[in-house]
PDB file of N, CA, C and O in Angstrom:
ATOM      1  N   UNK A   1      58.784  64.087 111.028  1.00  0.00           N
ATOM      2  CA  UNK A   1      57.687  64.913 110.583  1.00  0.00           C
ATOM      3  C   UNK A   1      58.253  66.211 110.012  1.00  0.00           C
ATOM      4  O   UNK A   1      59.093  66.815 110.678  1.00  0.00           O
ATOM      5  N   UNK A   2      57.890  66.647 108.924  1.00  0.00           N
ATOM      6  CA  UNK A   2      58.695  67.940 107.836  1.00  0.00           C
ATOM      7  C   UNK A   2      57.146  68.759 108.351  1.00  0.00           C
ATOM      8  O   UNK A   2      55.991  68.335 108.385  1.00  0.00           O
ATOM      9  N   UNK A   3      57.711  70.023 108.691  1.00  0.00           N
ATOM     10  CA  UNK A   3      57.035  71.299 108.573  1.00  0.00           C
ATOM     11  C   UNK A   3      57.170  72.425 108.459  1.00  0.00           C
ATOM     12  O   UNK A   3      58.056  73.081 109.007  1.00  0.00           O
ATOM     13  N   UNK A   4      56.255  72.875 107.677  1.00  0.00           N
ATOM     14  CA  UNK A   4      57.022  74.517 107.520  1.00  0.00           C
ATOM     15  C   UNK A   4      56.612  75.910 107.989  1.00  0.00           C
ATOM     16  O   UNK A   4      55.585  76.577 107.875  1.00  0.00           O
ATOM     17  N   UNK A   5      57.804  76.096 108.560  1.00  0.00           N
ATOM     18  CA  UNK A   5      58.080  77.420 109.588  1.00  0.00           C
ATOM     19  C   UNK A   5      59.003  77.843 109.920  1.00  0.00           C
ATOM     20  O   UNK A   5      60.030  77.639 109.272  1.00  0.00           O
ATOM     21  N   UNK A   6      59.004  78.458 110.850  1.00  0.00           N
ATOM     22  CA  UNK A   6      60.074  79.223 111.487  1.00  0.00           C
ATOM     23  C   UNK A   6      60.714  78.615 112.596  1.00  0.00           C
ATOM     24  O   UNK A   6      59.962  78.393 113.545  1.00  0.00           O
ATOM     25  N   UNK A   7      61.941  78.276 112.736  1.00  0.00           N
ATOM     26  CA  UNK A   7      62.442  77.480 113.691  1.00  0.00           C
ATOM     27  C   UNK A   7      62.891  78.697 114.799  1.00  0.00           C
ATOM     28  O   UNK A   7      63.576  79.689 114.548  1.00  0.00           O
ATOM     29  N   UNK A   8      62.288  78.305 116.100  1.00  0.00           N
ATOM     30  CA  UNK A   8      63.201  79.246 117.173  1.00  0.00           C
ATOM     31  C   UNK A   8      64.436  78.333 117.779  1.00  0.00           C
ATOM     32  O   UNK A   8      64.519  77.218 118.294  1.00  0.00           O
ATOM     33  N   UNK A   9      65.347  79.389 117.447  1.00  0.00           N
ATOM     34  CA  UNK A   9      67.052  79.006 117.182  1.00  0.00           C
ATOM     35  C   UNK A   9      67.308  79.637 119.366  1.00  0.00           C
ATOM     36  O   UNK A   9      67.945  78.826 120.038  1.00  0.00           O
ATOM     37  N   UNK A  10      66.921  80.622 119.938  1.00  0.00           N
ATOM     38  CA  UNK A  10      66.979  81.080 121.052  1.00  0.00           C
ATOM     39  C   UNK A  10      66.127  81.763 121.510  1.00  0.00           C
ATOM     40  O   UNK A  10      65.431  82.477 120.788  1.00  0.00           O
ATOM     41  N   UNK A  11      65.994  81.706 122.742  1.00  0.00           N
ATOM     42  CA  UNK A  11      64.578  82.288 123.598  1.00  0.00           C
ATOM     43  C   UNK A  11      65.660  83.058 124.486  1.00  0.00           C
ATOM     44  O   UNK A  11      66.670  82.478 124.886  1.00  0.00           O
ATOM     45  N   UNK A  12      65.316  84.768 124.849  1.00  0.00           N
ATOM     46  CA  UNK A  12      65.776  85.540 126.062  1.00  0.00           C
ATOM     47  C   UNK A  12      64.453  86.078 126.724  1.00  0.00           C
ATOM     48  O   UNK A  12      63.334  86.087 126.210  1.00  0.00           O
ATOM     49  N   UNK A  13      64.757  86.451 127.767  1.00  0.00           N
ATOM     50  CA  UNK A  13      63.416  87.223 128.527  1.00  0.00           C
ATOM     51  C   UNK A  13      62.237  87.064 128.325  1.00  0.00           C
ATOM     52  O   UNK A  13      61.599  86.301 129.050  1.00  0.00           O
ATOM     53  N   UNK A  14      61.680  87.701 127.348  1.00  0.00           N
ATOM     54  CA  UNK A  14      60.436  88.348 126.962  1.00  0.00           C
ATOM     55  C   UNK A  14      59.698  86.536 126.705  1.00  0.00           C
ATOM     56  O   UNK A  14      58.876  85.783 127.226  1.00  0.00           O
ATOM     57  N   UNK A  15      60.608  86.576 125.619  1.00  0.00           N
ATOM     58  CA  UNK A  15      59.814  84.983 124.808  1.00  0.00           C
ATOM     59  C   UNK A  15      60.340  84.240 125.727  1.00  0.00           C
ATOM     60  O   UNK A  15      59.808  83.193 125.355  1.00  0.00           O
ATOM     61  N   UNK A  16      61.096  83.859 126.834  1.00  0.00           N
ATOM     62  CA  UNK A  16      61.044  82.636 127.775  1.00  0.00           C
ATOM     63  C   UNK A  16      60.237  83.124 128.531  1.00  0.00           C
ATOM     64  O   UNK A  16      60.471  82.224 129.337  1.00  0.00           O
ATOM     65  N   UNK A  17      59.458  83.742 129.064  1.00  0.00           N
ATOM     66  CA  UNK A  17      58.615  84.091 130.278  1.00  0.00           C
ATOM     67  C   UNK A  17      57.282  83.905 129.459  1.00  0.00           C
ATOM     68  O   UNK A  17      56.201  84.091 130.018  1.00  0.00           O
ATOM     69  N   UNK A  18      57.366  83.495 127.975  1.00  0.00           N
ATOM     70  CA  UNK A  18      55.928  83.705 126.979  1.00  0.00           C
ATOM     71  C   UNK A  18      55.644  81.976 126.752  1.00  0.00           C
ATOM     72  O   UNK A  18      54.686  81.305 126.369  1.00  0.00           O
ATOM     73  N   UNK A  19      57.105  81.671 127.239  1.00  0.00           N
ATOM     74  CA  UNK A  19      56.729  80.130 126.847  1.00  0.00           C
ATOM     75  C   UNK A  19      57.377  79.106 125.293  1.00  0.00           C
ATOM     76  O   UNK A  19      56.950  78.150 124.646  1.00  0.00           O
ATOM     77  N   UNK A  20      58.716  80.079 125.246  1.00  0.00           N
ATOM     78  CA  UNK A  20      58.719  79.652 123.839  1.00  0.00           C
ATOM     79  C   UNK A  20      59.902  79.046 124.281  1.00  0.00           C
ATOM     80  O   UNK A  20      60.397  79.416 125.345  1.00  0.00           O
ATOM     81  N   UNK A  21      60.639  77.798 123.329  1.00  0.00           N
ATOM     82  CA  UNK A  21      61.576  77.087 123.703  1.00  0.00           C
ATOM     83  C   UNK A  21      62.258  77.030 122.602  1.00  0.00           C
ATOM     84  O   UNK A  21      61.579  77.174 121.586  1.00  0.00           O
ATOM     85  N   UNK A  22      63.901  76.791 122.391  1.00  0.00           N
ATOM     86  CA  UNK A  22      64.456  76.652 121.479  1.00  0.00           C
ATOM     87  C   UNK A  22      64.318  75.537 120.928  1.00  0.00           C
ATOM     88  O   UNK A  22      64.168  74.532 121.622  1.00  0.00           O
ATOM     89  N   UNK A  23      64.344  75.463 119.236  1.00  0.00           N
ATOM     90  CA  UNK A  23      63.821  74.454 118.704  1.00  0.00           C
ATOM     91  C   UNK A  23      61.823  74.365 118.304  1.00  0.00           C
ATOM     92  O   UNK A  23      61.206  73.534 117.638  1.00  0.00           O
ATOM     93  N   UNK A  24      61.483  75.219 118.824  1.00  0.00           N
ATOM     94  CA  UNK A  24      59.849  75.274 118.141  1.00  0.00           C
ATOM     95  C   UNK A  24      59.783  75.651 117.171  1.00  0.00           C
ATOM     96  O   UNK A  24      60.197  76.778 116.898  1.00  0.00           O
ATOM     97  N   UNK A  25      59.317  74.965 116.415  1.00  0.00           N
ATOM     98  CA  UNK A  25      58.427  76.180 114.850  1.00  0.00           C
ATOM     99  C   UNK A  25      57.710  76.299 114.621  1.00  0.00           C
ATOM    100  O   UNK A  25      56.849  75.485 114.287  1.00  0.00           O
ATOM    101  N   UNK A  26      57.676  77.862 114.703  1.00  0.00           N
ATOM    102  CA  UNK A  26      56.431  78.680 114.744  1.00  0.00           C
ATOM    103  C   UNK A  26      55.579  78.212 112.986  1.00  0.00           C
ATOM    104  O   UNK A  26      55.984  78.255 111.824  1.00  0.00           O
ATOM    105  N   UNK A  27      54.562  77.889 113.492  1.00  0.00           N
ATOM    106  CA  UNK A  27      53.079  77.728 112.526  1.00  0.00           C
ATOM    107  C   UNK A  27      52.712  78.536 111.885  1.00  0.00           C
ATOM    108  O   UNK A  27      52.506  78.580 110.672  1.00  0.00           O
ATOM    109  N   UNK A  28      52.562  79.493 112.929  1.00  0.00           N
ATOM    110  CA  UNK A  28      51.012  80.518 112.594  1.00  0.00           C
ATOM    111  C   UNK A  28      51.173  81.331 113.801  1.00  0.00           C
ATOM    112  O   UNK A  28      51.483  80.861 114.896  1.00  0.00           O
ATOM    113  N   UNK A  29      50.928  82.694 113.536  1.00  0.00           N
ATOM    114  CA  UNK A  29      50.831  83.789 114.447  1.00  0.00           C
ATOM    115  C   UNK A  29      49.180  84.435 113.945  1.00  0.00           C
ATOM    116  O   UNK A  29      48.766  84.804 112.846  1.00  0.00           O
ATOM    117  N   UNK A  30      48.686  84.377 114.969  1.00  0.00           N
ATOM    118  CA  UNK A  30      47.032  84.772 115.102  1.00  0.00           C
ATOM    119  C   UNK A  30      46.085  84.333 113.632  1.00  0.00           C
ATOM    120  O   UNK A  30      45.433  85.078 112.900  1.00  0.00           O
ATOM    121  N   UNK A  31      46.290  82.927 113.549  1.00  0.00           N
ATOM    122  CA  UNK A  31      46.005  82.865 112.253  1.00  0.00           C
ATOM    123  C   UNK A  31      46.419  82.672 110.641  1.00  0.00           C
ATOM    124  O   UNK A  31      45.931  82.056 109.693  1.00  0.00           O
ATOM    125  N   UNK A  32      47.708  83.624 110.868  1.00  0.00           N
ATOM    126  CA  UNK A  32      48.135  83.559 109.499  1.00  0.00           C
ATOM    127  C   UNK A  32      49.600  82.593 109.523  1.00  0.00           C
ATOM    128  O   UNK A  32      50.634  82.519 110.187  1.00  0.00           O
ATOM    129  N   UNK A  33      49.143  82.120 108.691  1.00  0.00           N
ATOM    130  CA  UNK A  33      50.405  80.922 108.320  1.00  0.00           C
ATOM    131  C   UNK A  33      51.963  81.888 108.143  1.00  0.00           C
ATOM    132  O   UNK A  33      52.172  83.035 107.747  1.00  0.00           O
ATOM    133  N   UNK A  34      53.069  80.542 108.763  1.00  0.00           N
ATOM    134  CA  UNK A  34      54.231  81.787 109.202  1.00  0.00           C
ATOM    135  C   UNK A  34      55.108  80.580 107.804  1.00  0.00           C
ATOM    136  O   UNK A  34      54.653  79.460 107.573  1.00  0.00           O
ATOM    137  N   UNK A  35      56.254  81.107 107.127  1.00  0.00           N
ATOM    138  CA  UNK A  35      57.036  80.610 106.267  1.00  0.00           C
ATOM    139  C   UNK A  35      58.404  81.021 106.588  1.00  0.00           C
ATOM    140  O   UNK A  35      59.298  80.177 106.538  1.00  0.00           O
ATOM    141  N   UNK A  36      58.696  82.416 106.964  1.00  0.00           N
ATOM    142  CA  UNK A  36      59.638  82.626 106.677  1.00  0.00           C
ATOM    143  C   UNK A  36      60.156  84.315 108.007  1.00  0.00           C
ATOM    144  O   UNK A  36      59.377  85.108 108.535  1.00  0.00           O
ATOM    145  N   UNK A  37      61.035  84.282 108.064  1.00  0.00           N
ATOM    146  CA  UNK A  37      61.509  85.163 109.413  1.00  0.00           C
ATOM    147  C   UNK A  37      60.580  86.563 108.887  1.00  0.00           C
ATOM    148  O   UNK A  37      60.033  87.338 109.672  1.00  0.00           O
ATOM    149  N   UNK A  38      60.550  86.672 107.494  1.00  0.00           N
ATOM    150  CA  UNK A  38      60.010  88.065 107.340  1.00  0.00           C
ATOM    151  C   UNK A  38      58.614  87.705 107.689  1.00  0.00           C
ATOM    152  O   UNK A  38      58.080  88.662 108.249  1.00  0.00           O
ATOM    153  N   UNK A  39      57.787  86.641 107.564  1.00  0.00           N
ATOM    154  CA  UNK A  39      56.763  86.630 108.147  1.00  0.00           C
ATOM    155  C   UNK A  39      56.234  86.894 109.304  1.00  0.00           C
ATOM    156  O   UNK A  39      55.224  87.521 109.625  1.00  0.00           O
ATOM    157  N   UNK A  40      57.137  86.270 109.971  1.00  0.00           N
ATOM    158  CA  UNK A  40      57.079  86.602 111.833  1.00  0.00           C
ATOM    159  C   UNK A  40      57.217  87.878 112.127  1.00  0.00           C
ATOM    160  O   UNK A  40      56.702  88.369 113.132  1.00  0.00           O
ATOM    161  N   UNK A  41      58.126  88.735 111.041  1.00  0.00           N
ATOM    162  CA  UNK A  41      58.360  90.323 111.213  1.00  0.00           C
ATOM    163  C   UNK A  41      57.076  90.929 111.108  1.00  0.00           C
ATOM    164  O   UNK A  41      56.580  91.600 112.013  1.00  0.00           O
ATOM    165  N   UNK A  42      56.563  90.712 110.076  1.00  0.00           N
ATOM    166  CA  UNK A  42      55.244  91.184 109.653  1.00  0.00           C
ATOM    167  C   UNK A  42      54.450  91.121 111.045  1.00  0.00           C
ATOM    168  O   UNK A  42      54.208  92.073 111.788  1.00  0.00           O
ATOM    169  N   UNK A  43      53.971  89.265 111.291  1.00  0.00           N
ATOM    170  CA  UNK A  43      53.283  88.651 112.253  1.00  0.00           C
ATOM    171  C   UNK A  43      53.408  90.392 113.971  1.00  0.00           C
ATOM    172  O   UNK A  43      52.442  90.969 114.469  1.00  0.00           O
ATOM    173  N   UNK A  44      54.775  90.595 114.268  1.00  0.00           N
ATOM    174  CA  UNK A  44      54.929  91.118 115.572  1.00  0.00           C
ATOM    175  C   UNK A  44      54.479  92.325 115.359  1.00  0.00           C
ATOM    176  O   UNK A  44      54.137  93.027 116.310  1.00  0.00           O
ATOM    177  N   UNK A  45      54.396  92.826 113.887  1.00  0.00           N
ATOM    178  CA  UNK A  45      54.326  94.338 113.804  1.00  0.00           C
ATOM    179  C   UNK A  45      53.164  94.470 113.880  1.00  0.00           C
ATOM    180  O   UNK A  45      52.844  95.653 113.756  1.00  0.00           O
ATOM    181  N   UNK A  46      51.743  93.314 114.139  1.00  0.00           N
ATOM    182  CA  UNK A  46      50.740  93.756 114.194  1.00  0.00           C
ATOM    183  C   UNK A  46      50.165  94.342 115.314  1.00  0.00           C
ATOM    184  O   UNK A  46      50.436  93.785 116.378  1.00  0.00           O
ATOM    185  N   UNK A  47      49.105  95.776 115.382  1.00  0.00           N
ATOM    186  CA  UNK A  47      48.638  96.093 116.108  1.00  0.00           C
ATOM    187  C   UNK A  47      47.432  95.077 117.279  1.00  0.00           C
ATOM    188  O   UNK A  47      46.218  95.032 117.476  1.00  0.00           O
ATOM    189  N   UNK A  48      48.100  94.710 117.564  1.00  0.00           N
ATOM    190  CA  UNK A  48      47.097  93.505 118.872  1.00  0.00           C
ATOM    191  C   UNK A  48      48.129  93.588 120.178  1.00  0.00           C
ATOM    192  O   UNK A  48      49.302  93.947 120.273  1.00  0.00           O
ATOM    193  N   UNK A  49      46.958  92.992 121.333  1.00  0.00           N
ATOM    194  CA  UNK A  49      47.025  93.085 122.386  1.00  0.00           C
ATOM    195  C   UNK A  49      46.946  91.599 122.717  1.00  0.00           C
ATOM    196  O   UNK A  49      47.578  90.982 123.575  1.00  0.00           O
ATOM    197  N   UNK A  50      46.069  91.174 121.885  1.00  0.00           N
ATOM    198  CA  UNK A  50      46.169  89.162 122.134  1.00  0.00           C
ATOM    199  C   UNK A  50      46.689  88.472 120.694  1.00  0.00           C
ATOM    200  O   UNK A  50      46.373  88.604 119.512  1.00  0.00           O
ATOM    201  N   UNK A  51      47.705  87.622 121.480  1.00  0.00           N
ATOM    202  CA  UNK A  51      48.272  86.802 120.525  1.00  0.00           C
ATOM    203  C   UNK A  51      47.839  85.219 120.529  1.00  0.00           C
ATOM    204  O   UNK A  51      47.301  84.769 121.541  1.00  0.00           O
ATOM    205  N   UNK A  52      48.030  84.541 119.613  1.00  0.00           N
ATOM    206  CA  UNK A  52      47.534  83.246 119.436  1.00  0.00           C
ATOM    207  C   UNK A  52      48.926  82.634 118.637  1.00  0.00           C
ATOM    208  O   UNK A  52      49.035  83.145 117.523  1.00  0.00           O
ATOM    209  N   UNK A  53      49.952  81.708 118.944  1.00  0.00           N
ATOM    210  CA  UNK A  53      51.179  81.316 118.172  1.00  0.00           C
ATOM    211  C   UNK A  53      51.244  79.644 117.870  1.00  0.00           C
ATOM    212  O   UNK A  53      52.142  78.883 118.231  1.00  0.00           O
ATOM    213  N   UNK A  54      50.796  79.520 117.587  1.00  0.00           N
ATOM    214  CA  UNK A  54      50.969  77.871 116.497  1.00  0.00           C
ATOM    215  C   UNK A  54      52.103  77.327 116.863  1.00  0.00           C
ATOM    216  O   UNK A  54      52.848  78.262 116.570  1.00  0.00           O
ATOM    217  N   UNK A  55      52.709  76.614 117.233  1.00  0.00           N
ATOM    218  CA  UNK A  55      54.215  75.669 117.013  1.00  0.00           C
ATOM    219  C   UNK A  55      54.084  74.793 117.142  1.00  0.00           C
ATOM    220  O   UNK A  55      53.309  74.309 117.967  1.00  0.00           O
ATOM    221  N   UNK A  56      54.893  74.108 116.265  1.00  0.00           N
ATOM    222  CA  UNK A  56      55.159  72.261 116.806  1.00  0.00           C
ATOM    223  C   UNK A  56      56.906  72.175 117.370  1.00  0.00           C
ATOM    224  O   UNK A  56      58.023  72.451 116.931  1.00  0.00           O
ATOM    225  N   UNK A  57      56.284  71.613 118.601  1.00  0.00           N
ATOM    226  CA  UNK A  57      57.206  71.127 119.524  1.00  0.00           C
ATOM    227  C   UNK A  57      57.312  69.449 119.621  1.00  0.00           C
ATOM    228  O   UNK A  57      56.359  68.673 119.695  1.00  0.00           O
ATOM    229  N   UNK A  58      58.492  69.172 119.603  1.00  0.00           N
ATOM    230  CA  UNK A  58      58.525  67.463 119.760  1.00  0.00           C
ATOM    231  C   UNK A  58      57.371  66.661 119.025  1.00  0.00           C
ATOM    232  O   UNK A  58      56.567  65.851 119.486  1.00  0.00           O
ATOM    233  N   UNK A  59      57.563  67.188 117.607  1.00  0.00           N
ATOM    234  CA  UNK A  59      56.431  66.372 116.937  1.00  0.00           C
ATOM    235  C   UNK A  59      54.175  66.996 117.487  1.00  0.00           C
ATOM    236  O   UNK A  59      53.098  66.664 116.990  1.00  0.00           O
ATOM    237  N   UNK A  60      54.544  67.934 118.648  1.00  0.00           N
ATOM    238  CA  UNK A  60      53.068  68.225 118.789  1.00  0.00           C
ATOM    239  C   UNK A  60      52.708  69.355 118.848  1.00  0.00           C
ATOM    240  O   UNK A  60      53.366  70.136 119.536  1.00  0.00           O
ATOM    241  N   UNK A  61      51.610  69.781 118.182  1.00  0.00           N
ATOM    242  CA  UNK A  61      50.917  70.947 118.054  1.00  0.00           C
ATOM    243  C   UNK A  61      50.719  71.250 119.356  1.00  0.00           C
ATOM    244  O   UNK A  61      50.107  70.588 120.194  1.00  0.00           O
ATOM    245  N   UNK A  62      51.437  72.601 119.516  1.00  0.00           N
ATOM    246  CA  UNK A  62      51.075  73.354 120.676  1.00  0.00           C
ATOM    247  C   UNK A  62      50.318  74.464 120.408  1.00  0.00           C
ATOM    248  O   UNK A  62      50.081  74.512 119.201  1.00  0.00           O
ATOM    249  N   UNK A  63      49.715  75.608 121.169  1.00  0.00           N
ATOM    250  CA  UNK A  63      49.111  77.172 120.872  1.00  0.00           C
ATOM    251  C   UNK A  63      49.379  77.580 122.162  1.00  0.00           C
ATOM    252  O   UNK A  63      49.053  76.945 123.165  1.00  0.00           O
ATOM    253  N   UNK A  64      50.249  79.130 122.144  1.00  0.00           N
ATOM    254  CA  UNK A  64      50.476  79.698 122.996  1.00  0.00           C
ATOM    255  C   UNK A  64      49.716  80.731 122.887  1.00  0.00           C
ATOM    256  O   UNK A  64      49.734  81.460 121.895  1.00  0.00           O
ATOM    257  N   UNK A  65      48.731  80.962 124.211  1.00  0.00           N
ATOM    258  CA  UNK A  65      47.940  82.764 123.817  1.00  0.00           C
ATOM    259  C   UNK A  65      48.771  83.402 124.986  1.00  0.00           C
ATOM    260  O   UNK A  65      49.391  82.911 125.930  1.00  0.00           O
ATOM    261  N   UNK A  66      48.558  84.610 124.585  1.00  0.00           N
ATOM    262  CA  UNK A  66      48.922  85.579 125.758  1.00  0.00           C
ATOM    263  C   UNK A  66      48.046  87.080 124.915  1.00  0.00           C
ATOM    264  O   UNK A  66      47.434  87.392 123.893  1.00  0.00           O
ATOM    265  N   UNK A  67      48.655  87.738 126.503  1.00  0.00           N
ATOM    266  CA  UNK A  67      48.257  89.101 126.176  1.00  0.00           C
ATOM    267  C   UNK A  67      49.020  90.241 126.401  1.00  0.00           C
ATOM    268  O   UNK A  67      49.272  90.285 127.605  1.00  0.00           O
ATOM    269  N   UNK A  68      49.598  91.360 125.697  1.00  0.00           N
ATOM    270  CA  UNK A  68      50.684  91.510 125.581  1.00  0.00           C
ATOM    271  C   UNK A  68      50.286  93.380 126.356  1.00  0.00           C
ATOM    272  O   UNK A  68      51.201  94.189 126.517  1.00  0.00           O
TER     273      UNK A  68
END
């Protein structure tokens, strides 16, 4: 299955305690479709308190919320 995103290459602290695993790619952060690392830059710099993160893991759509 080809998709396009952002591959997470390593998880420390913050994002392993959030649920993220090496090897996910990120979808979509609260909505907006993710392409490219500067996207995700954009995606973190937003002012929010709840997040919503898109990835496909092992072929399946996952959504991670939290609240930050």
């Amino acid at each position: 299955m080809a998709a396009e995103g952002v591959v997470v290459t390593g998880v420390e602290d913050l994002a392993a305690r959030l649920g993220f695993q090496p090897g996910d790619i990120v979808l979509g952060v609260n909505g907006r479709p993710i392409a490219t690392p500067d996207d995700v830059a954009r995606a973190a710099g937003e002012r929010t308190n709840r997040w919503a993160v898109d990835l496909l893991r092992q072929g399946q759509t996952v959504r991670l919320r939290f609240r930050l």
